[in-house]
Backbone as XML, in Angstrom:
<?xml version="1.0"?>
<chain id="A" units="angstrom">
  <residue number="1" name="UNK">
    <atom name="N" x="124.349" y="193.405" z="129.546"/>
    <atom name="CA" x="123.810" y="192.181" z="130.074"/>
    <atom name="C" x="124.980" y="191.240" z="130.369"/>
  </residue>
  <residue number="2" name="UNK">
    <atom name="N" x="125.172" y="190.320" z="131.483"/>
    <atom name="CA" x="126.273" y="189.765" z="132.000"/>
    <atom name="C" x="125.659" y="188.195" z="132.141"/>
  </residue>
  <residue number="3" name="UNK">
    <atom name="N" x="126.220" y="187.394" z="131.545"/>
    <atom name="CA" x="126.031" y="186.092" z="131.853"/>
    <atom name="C" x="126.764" y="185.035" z="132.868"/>
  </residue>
  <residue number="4" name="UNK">
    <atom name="N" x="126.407" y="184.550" z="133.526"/>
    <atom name="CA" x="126.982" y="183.698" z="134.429"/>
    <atom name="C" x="128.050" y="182.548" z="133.484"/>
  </residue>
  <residue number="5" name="UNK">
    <atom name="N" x="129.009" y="182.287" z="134.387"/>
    <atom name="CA" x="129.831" y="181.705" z="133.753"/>
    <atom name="C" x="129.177" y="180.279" z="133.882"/>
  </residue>
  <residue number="6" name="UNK">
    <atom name="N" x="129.109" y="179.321" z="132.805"/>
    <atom name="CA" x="128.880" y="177.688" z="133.106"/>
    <atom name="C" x="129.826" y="177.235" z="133.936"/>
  </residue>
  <residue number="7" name="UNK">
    <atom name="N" x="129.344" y="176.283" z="134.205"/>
    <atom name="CA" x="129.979" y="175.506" z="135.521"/>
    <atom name="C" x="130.507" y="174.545" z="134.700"/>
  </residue>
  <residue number="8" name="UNK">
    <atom name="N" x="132.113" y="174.079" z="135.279"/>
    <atom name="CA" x="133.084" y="173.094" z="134.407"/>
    <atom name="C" x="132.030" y="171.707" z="134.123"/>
  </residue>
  <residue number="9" name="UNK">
    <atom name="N" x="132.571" y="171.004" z="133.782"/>
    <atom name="CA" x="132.293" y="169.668" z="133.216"/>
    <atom name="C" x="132.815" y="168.897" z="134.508"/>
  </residue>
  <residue number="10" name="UNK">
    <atom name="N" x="132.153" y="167.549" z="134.404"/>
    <atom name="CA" x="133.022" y="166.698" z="135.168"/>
    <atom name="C" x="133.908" y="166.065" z="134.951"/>
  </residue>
  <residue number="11" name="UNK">
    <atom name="N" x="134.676" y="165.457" z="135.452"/>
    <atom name="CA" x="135.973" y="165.198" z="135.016"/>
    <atom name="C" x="135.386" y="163.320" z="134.847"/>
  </residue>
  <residue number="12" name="UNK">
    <atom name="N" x="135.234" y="162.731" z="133.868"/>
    <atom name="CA" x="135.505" y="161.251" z="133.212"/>
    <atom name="C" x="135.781" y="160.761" z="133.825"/>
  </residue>
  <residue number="13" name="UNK">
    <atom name="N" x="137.966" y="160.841" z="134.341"/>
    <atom name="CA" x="138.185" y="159.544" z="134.831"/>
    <atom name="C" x="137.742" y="159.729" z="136.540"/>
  </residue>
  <residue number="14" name="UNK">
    <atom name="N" x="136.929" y="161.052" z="137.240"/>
    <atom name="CA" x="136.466" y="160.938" z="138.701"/>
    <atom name="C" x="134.960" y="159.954" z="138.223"/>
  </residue>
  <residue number="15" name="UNK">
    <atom name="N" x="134.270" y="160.270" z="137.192"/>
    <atom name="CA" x="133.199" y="158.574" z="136.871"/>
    <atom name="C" x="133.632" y="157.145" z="136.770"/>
  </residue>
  <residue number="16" name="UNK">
    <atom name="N" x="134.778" y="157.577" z="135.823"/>
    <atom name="CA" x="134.818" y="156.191" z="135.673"/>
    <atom name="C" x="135.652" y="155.668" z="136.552"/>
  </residue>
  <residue number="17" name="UNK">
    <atom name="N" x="136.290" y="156.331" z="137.553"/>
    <atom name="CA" x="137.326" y="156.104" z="138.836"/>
    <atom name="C" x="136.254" y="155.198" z="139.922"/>
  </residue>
  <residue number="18" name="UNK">
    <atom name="N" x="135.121" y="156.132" z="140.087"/>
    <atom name="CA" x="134.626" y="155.829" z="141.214"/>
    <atom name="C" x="133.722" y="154.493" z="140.724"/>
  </residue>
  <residue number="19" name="UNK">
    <atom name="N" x="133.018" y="154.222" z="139.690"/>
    <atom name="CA" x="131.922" y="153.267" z="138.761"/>
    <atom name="C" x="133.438" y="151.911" z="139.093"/>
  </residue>
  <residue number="20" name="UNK">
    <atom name="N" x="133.955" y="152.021" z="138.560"/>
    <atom name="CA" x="135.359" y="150.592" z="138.772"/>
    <atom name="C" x="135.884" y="150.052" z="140.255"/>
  </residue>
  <residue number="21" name="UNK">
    <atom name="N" x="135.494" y="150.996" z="140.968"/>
    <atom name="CA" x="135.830" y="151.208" z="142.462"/>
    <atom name="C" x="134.815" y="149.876" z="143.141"/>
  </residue>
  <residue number="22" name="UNK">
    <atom name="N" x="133.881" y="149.802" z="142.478"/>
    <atom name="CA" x="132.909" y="149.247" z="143.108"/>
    <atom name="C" x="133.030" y="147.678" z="142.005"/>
  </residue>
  <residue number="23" name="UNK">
    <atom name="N" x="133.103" y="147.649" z="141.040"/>
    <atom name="CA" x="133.580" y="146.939" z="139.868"/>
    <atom name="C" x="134.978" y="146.120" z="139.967"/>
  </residue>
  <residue number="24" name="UNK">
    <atom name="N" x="136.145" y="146.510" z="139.423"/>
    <atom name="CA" x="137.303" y="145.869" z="139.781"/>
    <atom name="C" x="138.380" y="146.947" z="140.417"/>
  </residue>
  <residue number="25" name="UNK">
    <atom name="N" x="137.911" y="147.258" z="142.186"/>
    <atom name="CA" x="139.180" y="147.734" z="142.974"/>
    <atom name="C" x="140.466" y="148.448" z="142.643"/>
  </residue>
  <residue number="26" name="UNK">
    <atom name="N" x="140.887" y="147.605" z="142.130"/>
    <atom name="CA" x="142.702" y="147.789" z="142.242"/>
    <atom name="C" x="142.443" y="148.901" z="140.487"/>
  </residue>
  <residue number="27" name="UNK">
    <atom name="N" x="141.525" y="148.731" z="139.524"/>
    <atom name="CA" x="141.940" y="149.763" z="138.215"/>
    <atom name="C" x="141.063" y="150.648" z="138.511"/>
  </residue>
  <residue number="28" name="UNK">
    <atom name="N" x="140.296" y="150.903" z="139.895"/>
    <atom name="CA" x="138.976" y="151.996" z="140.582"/>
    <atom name="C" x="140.321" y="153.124" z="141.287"/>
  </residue>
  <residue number="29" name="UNK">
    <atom name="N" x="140.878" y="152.508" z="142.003"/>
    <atom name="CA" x="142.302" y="153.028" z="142.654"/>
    <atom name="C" x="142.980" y="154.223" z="141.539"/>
  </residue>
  <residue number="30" name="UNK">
    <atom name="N" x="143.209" y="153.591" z="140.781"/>
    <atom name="CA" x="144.404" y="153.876" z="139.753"/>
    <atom name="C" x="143.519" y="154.920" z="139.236"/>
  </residue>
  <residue number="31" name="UNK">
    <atom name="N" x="142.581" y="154.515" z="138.210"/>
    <atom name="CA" x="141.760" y="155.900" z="137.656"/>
    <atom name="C" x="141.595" y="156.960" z="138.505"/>
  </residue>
  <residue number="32" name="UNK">
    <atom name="N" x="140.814" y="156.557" z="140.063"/>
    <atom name="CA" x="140.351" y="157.811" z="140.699"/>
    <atom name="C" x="141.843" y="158.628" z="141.061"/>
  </residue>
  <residue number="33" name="UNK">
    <atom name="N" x="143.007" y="157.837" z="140.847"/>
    <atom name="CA" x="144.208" y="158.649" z="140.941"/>
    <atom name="C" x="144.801" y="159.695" z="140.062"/>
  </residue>
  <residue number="34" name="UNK">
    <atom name="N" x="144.342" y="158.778" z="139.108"/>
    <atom name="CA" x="144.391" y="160.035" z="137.839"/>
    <atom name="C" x="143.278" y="160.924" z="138.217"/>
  </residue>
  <residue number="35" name="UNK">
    <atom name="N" x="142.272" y="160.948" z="138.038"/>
    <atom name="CA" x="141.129" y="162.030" z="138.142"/>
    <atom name="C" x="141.312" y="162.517" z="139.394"/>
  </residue>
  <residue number="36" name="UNK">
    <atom name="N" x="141.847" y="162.440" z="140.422"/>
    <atom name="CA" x="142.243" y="164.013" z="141.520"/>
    <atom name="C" x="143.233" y="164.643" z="140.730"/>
  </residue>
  <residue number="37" name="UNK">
    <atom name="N" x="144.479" y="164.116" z="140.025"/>
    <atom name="CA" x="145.086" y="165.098" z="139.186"/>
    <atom name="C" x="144.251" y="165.855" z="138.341"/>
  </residue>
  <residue number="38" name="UNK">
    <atom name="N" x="143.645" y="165.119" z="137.238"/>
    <atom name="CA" x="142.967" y="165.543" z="136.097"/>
    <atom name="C" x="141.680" y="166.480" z="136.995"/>
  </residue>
  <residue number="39" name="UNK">
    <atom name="N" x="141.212" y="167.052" z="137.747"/>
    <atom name="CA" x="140.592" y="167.581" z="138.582"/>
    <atom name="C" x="140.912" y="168.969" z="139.034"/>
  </residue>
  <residue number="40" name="UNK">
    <atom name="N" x="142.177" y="168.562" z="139.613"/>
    <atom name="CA" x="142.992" y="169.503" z="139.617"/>
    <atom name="C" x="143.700" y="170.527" z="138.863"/>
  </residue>
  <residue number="41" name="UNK">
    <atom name="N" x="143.891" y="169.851" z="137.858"/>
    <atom name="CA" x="144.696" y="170.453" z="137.004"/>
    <atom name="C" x="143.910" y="171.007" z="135.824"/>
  </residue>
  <residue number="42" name="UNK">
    <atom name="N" x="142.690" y="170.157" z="135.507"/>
    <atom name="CA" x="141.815" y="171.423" z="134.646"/>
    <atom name="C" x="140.940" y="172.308" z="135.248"/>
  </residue>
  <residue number="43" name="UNK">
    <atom name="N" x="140.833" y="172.167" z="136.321"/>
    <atom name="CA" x="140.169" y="172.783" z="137.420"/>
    <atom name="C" x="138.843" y="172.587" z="136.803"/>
  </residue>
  <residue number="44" name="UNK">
    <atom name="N" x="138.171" y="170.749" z="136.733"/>
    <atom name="CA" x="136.920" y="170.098" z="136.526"/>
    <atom name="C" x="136.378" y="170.030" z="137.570"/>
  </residue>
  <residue number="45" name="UNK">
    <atom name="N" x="135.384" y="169.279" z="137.880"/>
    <atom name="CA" x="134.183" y="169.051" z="139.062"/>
    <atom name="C" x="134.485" y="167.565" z="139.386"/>
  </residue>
  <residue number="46" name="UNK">
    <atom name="N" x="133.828" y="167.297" z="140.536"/>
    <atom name="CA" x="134.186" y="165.700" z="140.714"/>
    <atom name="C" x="135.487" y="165.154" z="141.511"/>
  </residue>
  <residue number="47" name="UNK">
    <atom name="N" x="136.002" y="166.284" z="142.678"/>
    <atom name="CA" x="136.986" y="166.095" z="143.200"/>
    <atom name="C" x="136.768" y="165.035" z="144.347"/>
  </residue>
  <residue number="48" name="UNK">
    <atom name="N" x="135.612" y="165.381" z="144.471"/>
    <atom name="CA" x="134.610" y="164.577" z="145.800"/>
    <atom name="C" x="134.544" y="163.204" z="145.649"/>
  </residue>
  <residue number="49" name="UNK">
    <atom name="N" x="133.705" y="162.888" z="144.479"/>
    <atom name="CA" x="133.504" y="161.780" z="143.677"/>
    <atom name="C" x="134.767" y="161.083" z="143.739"/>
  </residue>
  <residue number="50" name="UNK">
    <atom name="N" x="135.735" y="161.557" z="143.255"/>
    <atom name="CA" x="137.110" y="160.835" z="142.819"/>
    <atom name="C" x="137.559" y="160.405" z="144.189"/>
  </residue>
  <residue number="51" name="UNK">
    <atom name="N" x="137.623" y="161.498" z="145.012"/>
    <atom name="CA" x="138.039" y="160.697" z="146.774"/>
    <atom name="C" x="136.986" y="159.871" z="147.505"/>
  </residue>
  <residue number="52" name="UNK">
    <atom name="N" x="136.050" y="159.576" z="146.713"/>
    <atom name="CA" x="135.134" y="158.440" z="147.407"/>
    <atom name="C" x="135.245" y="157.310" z="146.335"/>
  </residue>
  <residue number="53" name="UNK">
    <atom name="N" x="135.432" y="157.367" z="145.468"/>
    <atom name="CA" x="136.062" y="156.318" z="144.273"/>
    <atom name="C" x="137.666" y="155.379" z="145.068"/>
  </residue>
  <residue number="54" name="UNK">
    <atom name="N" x="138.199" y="156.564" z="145.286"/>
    <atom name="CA" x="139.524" y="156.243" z="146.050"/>
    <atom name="C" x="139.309" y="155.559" z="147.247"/>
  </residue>
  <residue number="55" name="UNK">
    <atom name="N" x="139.038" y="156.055" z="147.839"/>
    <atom name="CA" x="137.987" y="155.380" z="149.531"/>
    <atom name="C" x="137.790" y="153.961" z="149.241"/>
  </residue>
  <residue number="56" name="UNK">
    <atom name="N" x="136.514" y="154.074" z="148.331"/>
    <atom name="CA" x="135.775" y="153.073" z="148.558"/>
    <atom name="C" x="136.670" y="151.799" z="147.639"/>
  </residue>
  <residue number="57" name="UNK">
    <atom name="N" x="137.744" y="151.998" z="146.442"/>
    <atom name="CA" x="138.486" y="151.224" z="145.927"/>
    <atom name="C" x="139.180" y="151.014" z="146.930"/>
  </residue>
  <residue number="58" name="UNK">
    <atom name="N" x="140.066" y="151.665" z="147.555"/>
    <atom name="CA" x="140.933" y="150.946" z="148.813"/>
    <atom name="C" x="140.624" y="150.238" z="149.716"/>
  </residue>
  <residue number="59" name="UNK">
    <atom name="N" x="139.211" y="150.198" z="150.225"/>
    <atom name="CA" x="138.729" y="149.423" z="151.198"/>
    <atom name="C" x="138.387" y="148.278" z="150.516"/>
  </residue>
  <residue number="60" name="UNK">
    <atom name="N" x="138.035" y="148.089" z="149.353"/>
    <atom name="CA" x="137.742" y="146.866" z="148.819"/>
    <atom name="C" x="138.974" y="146.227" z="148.255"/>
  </residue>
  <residue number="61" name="UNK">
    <atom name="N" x="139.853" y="147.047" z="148.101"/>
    <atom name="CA" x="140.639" y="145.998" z="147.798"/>
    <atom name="C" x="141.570" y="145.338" z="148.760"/>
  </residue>
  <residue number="62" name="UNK">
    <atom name="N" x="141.389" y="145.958" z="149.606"/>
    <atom name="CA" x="141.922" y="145.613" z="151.371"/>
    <atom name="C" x="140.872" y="144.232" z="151.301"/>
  </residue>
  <residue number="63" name="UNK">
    <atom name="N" x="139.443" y="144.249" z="151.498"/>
    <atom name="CA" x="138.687" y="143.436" z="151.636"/>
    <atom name="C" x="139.099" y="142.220" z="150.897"/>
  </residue>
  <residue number="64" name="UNK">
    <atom name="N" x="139.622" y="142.151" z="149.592"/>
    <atom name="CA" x="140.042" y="141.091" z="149.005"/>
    <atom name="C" x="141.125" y="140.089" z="148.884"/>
  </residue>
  <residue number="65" name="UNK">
    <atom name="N" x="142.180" y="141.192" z="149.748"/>
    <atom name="CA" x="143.020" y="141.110" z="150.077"/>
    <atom name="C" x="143.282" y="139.995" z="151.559"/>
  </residue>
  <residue number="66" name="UNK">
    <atom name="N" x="142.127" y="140.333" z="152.453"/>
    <atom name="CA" x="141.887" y="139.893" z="153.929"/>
    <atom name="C" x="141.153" y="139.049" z="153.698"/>
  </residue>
  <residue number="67" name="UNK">
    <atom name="N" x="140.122" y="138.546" z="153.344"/>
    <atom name="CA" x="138.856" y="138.141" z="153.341"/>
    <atom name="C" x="139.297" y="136.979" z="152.448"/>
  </residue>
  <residue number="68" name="UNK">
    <atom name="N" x="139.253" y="135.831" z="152.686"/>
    <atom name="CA" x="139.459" y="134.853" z="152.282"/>
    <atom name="C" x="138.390" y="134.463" z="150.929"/>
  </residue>
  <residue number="69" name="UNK">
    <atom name="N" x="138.728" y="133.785" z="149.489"/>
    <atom name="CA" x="137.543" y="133.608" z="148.682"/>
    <atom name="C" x="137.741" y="131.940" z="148.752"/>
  </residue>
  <residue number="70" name="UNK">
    <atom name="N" x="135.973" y="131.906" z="148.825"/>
    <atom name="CA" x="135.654" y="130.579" z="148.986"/>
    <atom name="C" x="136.159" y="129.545" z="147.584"/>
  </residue>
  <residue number="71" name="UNK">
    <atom name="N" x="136.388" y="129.909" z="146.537"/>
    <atom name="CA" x="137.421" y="129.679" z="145.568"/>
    <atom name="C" x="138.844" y="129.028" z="144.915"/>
  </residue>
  <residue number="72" name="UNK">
    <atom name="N" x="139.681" y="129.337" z="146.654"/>
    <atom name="CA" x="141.024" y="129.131" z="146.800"/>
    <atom name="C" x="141.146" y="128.446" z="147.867"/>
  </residue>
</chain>
């Protein structure tokens, strides 16, 4: 009898990369940077995740960057 192998885990910092991304930008960046390594390198799940974490942190922090806050 032959069992299928489980499927890896996801990789943490591609959650908590992409969850901060949307949260505070610039430490969404940094994590989802770690988690394409950490992705890579344990060969986890969540490579996807982590480059839309990345994505979507860079564009926002572009946005904050450009976008004037009513604040200052």
């Amino acid at each position: 009898m032959t069992s299928t192998p489980s499927k890896p885990y996801f990789s943490t910092y591609s959650i908590v990369g992409f969850v901060l991304a949307f949260l505070l930008p610039i430490a969404g960046v940094i994590v989802s940077i770690i988690g394409i390594r950490d992705t890579r390198k344990n060969n986890l799940r969540g490579h996807k995740l982590t480059l839309a974490g990345l994505v979507v942190g860079i564009i926002s922090t572009i946005g904050l960057l450009v976008v004037p806050h009513p604040y200052f």
